[in-house]
KOLTOR-814713 format. One record per residue (C-alpha): x, y, z; residue number from 1. Coordinates in steps of 0.1 Angstrom, whole numbers, padded with zeros to 4 digits. Example, Ala and Ser with C-alpha at 12.3 -4.5 7.8 and 13.67 -1.06 7.14 Angstrom:
<recs>
<<0123,-0045,0078>,1>;
<<0137,-0011,0071>,2>;
</recs>
This chain:
<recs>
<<-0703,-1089,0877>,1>;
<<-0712,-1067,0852>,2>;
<<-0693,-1037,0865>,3>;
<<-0666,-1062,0863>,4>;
<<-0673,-1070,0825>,5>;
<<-0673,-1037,0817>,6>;
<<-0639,-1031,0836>,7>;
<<-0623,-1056,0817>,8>;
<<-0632,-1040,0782>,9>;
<<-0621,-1007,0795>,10>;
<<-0591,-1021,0805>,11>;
<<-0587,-1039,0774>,12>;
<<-0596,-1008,0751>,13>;
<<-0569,-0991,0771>,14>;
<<-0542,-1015,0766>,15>;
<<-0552,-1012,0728>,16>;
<<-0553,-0978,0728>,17>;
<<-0516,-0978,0741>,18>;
<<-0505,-1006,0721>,19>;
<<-0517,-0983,0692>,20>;
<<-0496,-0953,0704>,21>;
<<-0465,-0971,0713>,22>;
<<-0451,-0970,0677>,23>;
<<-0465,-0936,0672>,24>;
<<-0440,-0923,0696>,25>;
<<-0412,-0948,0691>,26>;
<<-0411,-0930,0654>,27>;
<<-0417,-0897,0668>,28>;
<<-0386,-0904,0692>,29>;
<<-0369,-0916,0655>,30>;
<<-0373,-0887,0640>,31>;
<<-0362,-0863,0666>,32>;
<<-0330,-0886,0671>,33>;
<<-0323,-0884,0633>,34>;
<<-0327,-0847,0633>,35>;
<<-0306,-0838,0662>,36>;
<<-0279,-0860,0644>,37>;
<<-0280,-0840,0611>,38>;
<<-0278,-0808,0632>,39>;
<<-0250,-0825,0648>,40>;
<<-0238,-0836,0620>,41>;
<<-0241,-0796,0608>,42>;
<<-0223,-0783,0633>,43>;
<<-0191,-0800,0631>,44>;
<<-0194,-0792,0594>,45>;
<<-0192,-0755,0602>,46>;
<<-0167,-0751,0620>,47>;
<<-0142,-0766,0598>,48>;
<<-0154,-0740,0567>,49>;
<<-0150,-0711,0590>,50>;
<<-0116,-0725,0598>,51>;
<<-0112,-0730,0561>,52>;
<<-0123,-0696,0555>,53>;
<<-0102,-0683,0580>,54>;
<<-0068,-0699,0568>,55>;
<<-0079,-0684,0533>,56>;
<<-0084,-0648,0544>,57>;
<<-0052,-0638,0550>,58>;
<<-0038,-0655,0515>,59>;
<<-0067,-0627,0498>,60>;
<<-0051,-0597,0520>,61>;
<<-0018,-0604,0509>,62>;
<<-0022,-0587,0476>,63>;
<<-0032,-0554,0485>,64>;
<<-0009,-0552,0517>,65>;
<<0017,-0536,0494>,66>;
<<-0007,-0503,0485>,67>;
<<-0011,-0489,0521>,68>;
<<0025,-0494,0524>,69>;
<<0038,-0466,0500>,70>;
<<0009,-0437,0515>,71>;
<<0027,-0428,0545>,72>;
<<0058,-0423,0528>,73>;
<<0043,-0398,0506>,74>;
<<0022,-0376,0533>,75>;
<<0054,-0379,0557>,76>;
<<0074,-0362,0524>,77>;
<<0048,-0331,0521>,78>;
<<0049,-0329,0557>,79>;
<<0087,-0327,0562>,80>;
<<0084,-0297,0537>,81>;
<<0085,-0315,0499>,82>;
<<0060,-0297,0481>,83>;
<<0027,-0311,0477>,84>;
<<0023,-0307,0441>,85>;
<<0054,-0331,0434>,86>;
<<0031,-0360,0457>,87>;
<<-0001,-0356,0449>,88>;
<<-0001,-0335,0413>,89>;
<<-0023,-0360,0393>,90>;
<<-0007,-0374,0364>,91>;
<<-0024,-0386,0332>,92>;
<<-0036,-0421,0325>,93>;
<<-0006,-0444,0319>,94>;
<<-0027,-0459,0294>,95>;
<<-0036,-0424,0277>,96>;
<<-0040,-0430,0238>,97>;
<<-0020,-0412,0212>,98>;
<<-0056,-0404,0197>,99>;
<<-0063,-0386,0235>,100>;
<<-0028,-0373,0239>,101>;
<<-0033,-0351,0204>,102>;
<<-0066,-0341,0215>,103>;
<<-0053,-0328,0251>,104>;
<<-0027,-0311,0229>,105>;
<<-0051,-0294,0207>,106>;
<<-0076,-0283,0234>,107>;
<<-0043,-0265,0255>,108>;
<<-0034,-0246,0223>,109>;
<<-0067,-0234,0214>,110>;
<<-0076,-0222,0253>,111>;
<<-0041,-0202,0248>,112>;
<<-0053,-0190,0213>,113>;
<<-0084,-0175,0234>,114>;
<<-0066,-0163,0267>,115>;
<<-0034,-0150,0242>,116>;
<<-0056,-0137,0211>,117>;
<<-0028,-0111,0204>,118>;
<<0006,-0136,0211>,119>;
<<0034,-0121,0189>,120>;
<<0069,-0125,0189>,121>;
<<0082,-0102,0219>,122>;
<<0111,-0091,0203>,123>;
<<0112,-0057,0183>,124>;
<<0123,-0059,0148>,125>;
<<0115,-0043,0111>,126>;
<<0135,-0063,0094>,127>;
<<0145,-0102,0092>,128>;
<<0183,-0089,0098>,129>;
<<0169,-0071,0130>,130>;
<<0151,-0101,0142>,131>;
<<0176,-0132,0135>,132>;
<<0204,-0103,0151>,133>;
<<0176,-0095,0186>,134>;
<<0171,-0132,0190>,135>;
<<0207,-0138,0194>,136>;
<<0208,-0116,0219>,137>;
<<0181,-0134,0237>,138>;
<<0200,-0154,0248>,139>;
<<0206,-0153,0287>,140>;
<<0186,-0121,0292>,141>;
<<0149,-0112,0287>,142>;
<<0136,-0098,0256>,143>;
<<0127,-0063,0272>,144>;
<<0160,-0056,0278>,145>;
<<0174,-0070,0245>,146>;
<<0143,-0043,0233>,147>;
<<0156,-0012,0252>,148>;
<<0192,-0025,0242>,149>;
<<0184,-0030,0200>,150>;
<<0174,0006,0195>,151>;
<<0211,0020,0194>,152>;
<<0224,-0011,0182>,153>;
<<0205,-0007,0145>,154>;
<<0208,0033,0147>,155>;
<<0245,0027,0142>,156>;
<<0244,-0005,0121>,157>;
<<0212,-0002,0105>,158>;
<<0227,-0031,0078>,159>;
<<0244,-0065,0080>,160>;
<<0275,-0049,0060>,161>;
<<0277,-0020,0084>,162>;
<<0276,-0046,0116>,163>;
<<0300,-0061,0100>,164>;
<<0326,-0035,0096>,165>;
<<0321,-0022,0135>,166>;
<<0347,-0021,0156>,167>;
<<0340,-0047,0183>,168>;
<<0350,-0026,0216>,169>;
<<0318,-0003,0204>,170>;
<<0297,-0029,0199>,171>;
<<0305,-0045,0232>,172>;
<<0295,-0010,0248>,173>;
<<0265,-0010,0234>,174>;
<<0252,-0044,0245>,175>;
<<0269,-0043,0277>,176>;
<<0230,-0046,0290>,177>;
<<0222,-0083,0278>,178>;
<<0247,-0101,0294>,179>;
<<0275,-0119,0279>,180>;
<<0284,-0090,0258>,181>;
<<0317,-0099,0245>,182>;
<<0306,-0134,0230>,183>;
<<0274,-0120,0218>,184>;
<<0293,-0092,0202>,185>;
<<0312,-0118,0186>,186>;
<<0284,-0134,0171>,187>;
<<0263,-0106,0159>,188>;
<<0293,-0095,0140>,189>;
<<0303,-0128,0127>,190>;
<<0269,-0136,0115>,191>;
<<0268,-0103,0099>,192>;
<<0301,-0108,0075>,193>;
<<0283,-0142,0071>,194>;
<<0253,-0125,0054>,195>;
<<0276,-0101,0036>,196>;
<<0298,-0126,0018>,197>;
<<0280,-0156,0015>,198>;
<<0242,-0144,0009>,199>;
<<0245,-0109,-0004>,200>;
<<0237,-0092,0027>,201>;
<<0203,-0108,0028>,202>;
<<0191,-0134,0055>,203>;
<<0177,-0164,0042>,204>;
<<0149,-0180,0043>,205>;
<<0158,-0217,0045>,206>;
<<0167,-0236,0080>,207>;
<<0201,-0255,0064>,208>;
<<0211,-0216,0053>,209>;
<<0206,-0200,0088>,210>;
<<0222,-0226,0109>,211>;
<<0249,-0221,0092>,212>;
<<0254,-0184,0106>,213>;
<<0275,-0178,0134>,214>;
<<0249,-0180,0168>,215>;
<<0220,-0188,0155>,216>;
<<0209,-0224,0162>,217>;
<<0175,-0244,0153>,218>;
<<0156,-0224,0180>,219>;
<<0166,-0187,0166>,220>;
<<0161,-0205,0126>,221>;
<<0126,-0212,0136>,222>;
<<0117,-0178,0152>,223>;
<<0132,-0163,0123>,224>;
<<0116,-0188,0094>,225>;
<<0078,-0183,0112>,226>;
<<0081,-0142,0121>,227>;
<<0103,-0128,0093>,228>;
<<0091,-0151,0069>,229>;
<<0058,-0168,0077>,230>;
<<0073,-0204,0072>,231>;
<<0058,-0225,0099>,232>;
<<0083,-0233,0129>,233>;
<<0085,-0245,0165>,234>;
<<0105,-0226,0189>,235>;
<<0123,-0248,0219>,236>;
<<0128,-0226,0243>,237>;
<<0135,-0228,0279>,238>;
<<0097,-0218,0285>,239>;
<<0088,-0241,0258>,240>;
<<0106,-0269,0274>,241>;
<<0096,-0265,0309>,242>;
<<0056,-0265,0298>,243>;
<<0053,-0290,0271>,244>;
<<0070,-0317,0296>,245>;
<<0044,-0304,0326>,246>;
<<0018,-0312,0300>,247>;
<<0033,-0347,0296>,248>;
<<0035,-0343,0260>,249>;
<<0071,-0357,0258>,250>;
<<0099,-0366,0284>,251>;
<<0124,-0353,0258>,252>;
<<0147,-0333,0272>,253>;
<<0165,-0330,0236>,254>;
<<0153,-0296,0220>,255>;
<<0158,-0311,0191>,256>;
<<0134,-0340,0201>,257>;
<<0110,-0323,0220>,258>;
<<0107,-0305,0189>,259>;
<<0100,-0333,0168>,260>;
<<0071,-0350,0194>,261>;
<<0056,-0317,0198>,262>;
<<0056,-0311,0159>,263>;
<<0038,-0344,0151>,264>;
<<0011,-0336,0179>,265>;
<<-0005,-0303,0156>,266>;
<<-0005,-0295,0120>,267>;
<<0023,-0278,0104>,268>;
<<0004,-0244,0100>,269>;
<<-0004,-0244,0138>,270>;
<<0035,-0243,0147>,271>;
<<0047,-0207,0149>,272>;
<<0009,-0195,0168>,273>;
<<0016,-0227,0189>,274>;
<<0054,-0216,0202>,275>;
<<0037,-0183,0210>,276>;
<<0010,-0193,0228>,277>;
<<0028,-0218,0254>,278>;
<<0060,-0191,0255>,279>;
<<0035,-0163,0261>,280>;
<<0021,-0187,0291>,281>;
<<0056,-0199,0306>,282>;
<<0066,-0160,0314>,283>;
<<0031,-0145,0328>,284>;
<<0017,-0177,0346>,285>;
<<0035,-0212,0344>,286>;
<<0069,-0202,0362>,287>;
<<0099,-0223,0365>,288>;
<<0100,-0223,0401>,289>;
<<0066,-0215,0414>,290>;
<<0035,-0214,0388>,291>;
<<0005,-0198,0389>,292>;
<<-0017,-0227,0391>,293>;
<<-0047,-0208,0407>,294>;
<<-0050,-0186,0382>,295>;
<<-0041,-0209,0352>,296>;
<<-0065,-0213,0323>,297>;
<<-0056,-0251,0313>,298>;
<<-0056,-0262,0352>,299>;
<<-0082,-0289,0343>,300>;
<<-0061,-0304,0315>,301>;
<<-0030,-0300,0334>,302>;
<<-0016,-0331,0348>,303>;
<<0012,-0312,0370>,304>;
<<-0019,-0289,0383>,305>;
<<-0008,-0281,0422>,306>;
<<0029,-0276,0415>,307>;
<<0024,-0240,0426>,308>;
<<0002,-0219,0442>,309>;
<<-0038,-0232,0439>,310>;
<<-0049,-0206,0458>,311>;
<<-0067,-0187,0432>,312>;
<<-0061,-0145,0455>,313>;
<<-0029,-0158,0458>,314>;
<<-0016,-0169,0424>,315>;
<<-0031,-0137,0408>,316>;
<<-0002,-0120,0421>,317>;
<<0023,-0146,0408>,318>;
<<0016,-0124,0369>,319>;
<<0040,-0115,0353>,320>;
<<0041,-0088,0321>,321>;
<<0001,-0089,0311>,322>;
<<-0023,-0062,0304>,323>;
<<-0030,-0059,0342>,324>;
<<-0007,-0030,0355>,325>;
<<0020,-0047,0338>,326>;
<<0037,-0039,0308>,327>;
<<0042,-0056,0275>,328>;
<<0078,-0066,0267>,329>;
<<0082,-0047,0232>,330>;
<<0089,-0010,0226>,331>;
<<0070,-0010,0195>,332>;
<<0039,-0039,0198>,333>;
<<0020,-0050,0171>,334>;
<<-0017,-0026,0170>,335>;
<<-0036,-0058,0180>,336>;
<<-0020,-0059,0209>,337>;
<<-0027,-0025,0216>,338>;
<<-0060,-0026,0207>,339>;
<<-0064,-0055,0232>,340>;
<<-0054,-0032,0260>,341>;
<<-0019,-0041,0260>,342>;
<<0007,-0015,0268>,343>;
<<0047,-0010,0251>,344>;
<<0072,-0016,0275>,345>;
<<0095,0013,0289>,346>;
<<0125,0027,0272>,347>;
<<0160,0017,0284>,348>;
<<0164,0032,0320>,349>;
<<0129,0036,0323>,350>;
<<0128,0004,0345>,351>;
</recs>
């Protein structure tokens, strides 16, 4: 009986015990239920952002689709034989500031002034009648032959009134050399009656005077105002032209405008020294048709850098007429160029 008893009160602690448990686990069962519902819950959730995100991703590539588009144009140009340079030369900032522009300007002249100490006008002359009369016959030829031609030229006519009075078939013979001998005959012995009757056989040293002369244009005025007569001047020509566009300091073609953006880019007194230094540079290492980029002083500020030749071997031999092997273009140089190194170029026939 008492085993029995005791049973009982086991059996009963038990059922307690359970009854105890029971809700223990119903809320445990809860809780589990109500987190497998959030995750649930979750997951449908995220799929329909990825799905979202995926509808968005192509609106966000649309933008640049454009940019990878033009590339392959431009490599399949250089590779079908377009020269690089024209493709990949880097160009300045489209947003470049006048303030940055003038300073670019400034820092080319002065790395000329330094590679060019010695610039000069490369025409010979002793006179401002010799000069305004060589740099008409410039025109279309180079100034070493115009210097192996003017030597005969002033023995004869050493003066405008004696020019004037020549006998045109002589003069013709005589600067049969230059090209275009019978129009530039014309002109040196037009502009020389000019000077005879009009200014008292003397040339003169205003622009709206020597325009007036028969041949001579802004360009020749300004070589003969800044050489002859130390009146600062800018001369545009083709050299000029060809370097200060490359340097994206205008995209005049005008002379007459080029003239007037390059002028406002330096101080007057800088002009003649300036027209020196970048005409000096067009003939020995910037070339019209293939420049000497490798070997090129200003490369760094240079936004048509890669136009010619990088290689630096390579472009070395692109130099023309410098103090290397190469002779200078006047017959009678100025002593500081000399004294620099510089050589006189040959007489007439001598090459």
């Amino acid at each position: 009986m008492k085993k029995t008893a005791a049973s009982k009160k086991s059996a009963a602690a038990d059922r307690a015990s359970t009854t105890e448990e029971a809700p223990a686990t119903e809320k445990a069962a809860a809780a589990k239920k109500s987190a497998a519902a959030k995750k649930a819950a979750t997951a449908k959730k995220a799929p329909a952002k990825k799905a979202s995100a995926k509808k968005a991703a192509p609106l966000k590539r649309q933008a640049p689709a454009k940019k990878p588009a033009v590339v392959p144009k431009k490599a399949t140009a250089a590779v079908k034989g377009v020269a690089p340079a024209k493709t990949v030369a880097p160009k300045p900032p489209r947003g470049e500031s006048r303030t940055a522009l003038v300073r670019r300007a400034r820092r080319i002249n002065r790395e000329l002034a330094e590679v060019y100490p010695y610039a000069h006008p490369e025409l010979d002359f002793e006179n401002p009648f010799q000069l305004v009369v060589a740099t008409v016959l410039s025109a279309q030829t180079t100034d070493l032959r115009v210097n192996q031609t003017t030597p005969a030229l002033f023995a004869k006519y050493p003066t405008p009134e004696d020019l004037a009075a020549a006998v045109p078939e002589e003069v013709e013979e005589i600067l049969r050399p230059t090209g275009f001998f019978r129009a530039k005959t014309k002109s040196v012995i037009g502009l020389s009656k000019a000077l005879t009757e009009d200014f008292g056989g003397e040339v003169p040293g205003r622009l709206e005077d020597l325009v007036k002369l028969p041949g001579v244009g802004r360009k020749t005025a300004f070589v003969v105002l800044g050489n002859a007569f130390g009146r600062p001047g800018i001369t545009v020509d083709t050299h000029f032209q060809r370097l200060v566009r490359r340097w994206r300091w205008t995209e005049e073609t005008d002379p007459d405008k080029i003239e007037a953006a390059v002028g406002a880019l330096f101080p007057k007194s800088d002009w003649t020294d300036l027209s020196h230094h970048v005409i000096w540079h067009g003939r020995r290492i910037c070339h019209a048709r293939k420049p000497a980029c490798g070997a090129c002083p200003v490369a760094p500020l240079c936004p048509a850098y890669g136009e010619g030749e990088t290689d630096p071997e390579k472009a070395k031999k692109l130099l023309k007429y410098e103090k290397g092997g190469f002779p200078g273009q006047r017959l009678k140089p100025p002593q500081a160029y000399l004294d620099a190194g510089g050589k006189p170029a040959p007489p007439l026939g001598a090459g």
